[in-house]
Biopython code that builds the backbone (N, CA, C, O; Angstrom):
import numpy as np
from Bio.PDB.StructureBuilder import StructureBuilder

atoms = [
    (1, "UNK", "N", (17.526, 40.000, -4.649)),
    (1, "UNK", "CA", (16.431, 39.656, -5.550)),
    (1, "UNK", "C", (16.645, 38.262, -6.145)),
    (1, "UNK", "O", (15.688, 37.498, -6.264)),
    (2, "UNK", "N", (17.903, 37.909, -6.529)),
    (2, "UNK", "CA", (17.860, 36.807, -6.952)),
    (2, "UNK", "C", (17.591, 35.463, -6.047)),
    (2, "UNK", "O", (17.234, 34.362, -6.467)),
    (3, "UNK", "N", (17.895, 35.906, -4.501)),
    (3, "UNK", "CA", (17.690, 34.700, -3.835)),
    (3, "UNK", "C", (16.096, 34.525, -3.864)),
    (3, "UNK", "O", (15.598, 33.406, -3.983)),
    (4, "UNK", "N", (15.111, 36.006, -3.718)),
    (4, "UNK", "CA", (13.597, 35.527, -3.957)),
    (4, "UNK", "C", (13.309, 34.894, -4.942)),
    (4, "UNK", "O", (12.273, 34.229, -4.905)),
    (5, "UNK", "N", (14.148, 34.895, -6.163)),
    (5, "UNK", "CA", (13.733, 34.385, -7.752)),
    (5, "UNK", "C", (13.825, 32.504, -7.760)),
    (5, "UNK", "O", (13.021, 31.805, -8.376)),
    (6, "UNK", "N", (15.171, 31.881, -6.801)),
    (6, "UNK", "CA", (15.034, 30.564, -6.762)),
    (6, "UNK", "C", (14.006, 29.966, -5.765)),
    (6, "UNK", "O", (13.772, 28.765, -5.898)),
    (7, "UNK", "N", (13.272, 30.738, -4.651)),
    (7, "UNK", "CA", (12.399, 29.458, -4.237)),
    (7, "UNK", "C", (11.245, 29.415, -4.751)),
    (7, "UNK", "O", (10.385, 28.600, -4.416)),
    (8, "UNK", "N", (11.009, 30.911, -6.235)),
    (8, "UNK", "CA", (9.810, 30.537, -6.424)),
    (8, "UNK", "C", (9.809, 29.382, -7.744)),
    (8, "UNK", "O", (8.814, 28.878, -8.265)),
    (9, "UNK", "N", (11.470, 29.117, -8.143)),
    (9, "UNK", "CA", (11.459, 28.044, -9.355)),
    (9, "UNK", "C", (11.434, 26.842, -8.615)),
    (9, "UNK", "O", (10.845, 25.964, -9.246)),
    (10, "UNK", "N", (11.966, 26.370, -7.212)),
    (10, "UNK", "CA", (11.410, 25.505, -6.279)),
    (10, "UNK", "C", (9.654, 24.903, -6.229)),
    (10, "UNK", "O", (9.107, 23.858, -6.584)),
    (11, "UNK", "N", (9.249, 26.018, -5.677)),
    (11, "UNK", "CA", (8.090, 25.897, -5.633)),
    (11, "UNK", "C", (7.161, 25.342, -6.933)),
    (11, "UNK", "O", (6.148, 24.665, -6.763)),
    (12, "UNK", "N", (7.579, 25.668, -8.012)),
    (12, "UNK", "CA", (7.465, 25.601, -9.466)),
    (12, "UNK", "C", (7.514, 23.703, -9.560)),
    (12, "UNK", "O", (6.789, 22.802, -9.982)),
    (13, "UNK", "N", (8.312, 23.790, -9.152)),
    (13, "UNK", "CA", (8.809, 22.366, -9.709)),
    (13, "UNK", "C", (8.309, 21.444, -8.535)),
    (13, "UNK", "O", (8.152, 20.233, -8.691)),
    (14, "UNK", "N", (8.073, 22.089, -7.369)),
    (14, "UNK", "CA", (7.001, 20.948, -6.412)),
    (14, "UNK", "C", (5.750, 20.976, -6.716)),
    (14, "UNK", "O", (4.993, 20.204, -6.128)),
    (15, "UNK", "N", (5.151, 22.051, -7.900)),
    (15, "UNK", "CA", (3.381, 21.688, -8.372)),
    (15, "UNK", "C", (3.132, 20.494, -9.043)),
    (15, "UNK", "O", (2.085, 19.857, -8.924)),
    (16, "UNK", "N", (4.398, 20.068, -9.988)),
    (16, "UNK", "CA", (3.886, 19.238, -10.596)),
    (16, "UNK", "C", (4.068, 17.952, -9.759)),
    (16, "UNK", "O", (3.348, 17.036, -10.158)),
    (17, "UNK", "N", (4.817, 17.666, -8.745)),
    (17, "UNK", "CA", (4.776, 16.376, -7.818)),
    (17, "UNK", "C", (3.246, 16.287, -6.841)),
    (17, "UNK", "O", (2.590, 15.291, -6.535)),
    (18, "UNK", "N", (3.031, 17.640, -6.543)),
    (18, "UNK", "CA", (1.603, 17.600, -6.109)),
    (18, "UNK", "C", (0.073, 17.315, -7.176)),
    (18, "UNK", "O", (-1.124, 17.059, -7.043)),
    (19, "UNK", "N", (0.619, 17.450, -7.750)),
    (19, "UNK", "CA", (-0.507, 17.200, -9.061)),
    (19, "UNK", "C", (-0.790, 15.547, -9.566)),
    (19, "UNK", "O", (-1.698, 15.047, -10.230)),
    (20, "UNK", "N", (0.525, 14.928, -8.868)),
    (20, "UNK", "CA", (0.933, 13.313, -9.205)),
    (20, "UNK", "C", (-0.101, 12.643, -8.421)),
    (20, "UNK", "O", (-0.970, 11.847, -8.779)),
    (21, "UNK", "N", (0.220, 13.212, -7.092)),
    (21, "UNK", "CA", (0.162, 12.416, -5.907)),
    (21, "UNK", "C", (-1.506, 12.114, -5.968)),
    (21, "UNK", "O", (-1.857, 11.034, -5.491)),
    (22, "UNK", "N", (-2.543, 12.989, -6.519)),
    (22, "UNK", "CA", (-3.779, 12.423, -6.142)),
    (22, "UNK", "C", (-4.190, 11.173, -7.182)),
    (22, "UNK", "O", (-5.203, 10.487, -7.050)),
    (23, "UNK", "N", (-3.155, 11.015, -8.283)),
    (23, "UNK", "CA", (-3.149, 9.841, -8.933)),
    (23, "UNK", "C", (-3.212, 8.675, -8.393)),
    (23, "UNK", "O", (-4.025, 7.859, -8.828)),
    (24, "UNK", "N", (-2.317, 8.347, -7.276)),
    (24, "UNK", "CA", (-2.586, 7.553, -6.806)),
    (24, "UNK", "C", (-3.570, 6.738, -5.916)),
    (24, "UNK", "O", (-3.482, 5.533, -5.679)),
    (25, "UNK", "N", (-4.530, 7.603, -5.459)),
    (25, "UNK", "CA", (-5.439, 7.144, -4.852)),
    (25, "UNK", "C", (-6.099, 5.897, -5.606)),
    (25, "UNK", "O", (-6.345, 4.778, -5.158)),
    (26, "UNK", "N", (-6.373, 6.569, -7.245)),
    (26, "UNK", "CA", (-7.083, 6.065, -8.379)),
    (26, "UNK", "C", (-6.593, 4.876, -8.257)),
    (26, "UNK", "O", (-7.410, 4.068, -8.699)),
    (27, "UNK", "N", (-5.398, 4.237, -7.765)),
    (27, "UNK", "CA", (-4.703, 3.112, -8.277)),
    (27, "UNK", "C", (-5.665, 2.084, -7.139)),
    (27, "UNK", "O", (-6.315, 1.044, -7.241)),
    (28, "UNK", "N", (-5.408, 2.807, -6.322)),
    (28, "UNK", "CA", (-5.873, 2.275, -4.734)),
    (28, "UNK", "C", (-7.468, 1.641, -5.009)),
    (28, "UNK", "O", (-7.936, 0.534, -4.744)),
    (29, "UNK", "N", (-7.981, 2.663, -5.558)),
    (29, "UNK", "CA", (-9.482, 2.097, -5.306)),
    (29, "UNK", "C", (-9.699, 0.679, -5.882)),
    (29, "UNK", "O", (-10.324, -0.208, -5.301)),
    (30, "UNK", "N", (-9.179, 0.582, -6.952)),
    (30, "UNK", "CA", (-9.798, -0.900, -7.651)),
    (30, "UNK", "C", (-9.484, -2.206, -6.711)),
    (30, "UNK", "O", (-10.161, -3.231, -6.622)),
    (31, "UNK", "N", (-8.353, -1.900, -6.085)),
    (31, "UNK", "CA", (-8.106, -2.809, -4.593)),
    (31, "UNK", "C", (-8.587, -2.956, -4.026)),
    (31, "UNK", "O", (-8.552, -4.083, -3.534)),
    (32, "UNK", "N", (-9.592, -1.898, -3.479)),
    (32, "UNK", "CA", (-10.364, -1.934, -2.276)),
    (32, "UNK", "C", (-11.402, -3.155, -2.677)),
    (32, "UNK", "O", (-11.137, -4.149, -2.001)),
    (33, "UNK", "N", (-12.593, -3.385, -3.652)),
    (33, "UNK", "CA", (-13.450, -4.223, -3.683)),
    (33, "UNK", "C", (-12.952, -5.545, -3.131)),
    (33, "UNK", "O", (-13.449, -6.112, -2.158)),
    (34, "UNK", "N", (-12.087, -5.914, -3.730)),
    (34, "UNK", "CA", (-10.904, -7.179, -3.807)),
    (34, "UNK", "C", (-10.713, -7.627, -2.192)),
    (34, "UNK", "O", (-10.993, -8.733, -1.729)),
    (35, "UNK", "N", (-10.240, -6.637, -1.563)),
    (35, "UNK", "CA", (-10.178, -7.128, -0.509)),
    (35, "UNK", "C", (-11.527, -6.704, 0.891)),
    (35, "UNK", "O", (-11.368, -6.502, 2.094)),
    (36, "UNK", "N", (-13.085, -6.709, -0.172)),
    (36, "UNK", "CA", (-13.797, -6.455, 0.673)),
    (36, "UNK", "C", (-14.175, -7.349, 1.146)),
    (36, "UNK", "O", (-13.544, -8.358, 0.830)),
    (37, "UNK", "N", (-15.428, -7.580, 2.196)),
    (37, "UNK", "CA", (-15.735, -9.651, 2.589)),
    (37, "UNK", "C", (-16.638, -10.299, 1.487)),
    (37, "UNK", "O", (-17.485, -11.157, 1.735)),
    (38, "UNK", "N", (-16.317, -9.710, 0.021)),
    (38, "UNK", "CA", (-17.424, -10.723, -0.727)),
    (38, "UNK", "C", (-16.236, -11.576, -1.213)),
    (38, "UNK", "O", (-16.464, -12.417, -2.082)),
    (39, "UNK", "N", (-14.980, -11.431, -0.727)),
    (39, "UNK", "CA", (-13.955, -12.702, -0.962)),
    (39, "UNK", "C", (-13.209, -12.827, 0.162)),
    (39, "UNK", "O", (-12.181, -12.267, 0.543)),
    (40, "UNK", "N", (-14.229, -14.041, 0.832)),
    (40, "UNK", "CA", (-13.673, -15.046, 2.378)),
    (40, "UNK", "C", (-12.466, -15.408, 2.279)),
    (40, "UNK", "O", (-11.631, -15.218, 3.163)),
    (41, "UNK", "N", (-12.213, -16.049, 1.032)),
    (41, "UNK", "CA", (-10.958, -17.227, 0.553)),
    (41, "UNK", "C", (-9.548, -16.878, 0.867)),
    (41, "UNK", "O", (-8.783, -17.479, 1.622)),
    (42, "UNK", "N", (-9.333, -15.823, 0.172)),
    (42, "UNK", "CA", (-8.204, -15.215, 1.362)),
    (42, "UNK", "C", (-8.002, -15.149, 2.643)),
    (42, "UNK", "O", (-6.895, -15.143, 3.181)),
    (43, "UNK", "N", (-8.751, -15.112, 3.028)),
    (43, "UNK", "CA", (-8.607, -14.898, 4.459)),
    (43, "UNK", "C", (-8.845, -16.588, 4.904)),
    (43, "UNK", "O", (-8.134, -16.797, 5.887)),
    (44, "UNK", "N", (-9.253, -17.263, 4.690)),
    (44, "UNK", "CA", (-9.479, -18.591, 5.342)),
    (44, "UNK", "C", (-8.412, -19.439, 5.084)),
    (44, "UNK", "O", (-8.027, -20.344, 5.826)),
    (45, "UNK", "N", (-7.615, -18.900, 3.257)),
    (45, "UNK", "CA", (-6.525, -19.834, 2.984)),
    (45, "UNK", "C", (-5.380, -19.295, 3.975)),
    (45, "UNK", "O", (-4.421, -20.001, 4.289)),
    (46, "UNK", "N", (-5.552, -18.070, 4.408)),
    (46, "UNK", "CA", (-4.374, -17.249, 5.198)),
    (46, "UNK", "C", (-4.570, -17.996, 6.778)),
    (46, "UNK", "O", (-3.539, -18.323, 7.366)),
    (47, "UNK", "N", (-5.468, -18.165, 7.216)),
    (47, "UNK", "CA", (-5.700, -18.909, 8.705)),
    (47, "UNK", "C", (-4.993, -20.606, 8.626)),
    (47, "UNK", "O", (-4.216, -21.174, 9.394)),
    (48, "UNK", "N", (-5.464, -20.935, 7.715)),
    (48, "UNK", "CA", (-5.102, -23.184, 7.109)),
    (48, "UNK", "C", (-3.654, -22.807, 7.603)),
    (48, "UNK", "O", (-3.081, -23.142, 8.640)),
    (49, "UNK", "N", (-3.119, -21.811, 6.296)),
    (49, "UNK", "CA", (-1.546, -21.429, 6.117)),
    (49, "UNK", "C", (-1.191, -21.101, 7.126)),
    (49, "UNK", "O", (-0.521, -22.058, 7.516)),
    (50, "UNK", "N", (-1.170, -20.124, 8.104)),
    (50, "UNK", "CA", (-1.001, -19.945, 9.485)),
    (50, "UNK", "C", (-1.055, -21.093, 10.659)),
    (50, "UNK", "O", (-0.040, -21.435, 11.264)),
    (51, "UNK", "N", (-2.050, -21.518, 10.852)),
    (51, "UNK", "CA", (-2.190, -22.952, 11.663)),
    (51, "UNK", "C", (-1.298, -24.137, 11.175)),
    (51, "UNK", "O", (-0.845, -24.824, 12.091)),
    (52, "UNK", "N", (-0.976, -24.487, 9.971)),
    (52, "UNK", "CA", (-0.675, -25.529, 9.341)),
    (52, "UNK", "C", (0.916, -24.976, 9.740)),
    (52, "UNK", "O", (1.351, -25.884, 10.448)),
    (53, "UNK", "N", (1.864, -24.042, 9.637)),
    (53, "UNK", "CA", (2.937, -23.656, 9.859)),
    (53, "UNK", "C", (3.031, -23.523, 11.505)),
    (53, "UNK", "O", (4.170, -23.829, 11.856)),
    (54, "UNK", "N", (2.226, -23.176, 12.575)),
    (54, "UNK", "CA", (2.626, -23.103, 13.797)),
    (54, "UNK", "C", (2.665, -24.970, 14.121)),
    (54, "UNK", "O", (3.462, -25.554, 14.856)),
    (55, "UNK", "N", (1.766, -25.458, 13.471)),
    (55, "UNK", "CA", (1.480, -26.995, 13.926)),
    (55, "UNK", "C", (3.268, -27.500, 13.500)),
    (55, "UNK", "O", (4.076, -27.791, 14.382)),
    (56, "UNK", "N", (3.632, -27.513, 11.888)),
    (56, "UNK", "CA", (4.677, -27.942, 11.721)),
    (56, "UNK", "C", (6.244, -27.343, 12.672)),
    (56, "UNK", "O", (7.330, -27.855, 12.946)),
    (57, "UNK", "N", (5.721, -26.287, 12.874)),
    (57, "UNK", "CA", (6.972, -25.708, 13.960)),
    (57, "UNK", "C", (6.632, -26.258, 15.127)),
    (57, "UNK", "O", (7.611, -26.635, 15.771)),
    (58, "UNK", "N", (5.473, -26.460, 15.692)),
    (58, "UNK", "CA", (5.256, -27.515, 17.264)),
    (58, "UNK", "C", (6.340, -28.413, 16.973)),
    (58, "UNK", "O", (7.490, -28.540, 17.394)),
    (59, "UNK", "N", (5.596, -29.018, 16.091)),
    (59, "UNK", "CA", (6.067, -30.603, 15.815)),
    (59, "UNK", "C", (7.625, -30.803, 15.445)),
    (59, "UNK", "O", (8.205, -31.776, 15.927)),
    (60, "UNK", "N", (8.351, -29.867, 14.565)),
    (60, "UNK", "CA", (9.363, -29.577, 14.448)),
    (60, "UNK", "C", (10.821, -29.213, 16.090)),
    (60, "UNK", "O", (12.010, -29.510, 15.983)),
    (61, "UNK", "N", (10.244, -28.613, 17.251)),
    (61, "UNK", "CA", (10.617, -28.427, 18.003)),
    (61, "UNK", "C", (10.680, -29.119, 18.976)),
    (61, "UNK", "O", (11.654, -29.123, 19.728)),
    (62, "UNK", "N", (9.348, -30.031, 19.174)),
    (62, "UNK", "CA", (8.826, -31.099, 20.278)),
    (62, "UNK", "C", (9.456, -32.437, 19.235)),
    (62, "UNK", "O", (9.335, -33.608, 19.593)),
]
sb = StructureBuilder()
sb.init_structure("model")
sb.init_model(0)
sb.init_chain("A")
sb.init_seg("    ")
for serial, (resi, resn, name, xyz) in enumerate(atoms, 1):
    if name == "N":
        sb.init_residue(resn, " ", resi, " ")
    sb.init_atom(name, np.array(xyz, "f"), 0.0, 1.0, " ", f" {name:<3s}", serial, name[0])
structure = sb.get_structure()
């Protein structure tokens, strides 16, 4: 009997980690707008930055 008595204080103590976890979604969403396409700029400063570093490694190697 006592071994049935610890997995249900187990179980006990994994509700409240499941109860956490849909918290996080909440965190998630406000991110999402941010990186929807009504902001190009990221993404275009990320391409300059990209090109501008393969060019200096050409040039660096050649």
């Amino acid at each position: 009997m006592e071994h049935d008595e610890r997995p249900t204080t187990s179980q006990a103590d994994s509700a409240p980690l499941l109860g956490g976890n849909p918290g996080t979604p909440g965190l998630r969403e406000p991110f999402a707008p941010q990186a929807g396409p009504r902001n190009p700029w990221p993404t275009i400063i990320g391409m300059i930055t990209t090109l501008s570093v393969i060019v200096i490694v050409l040039f660096m190697v050649l």
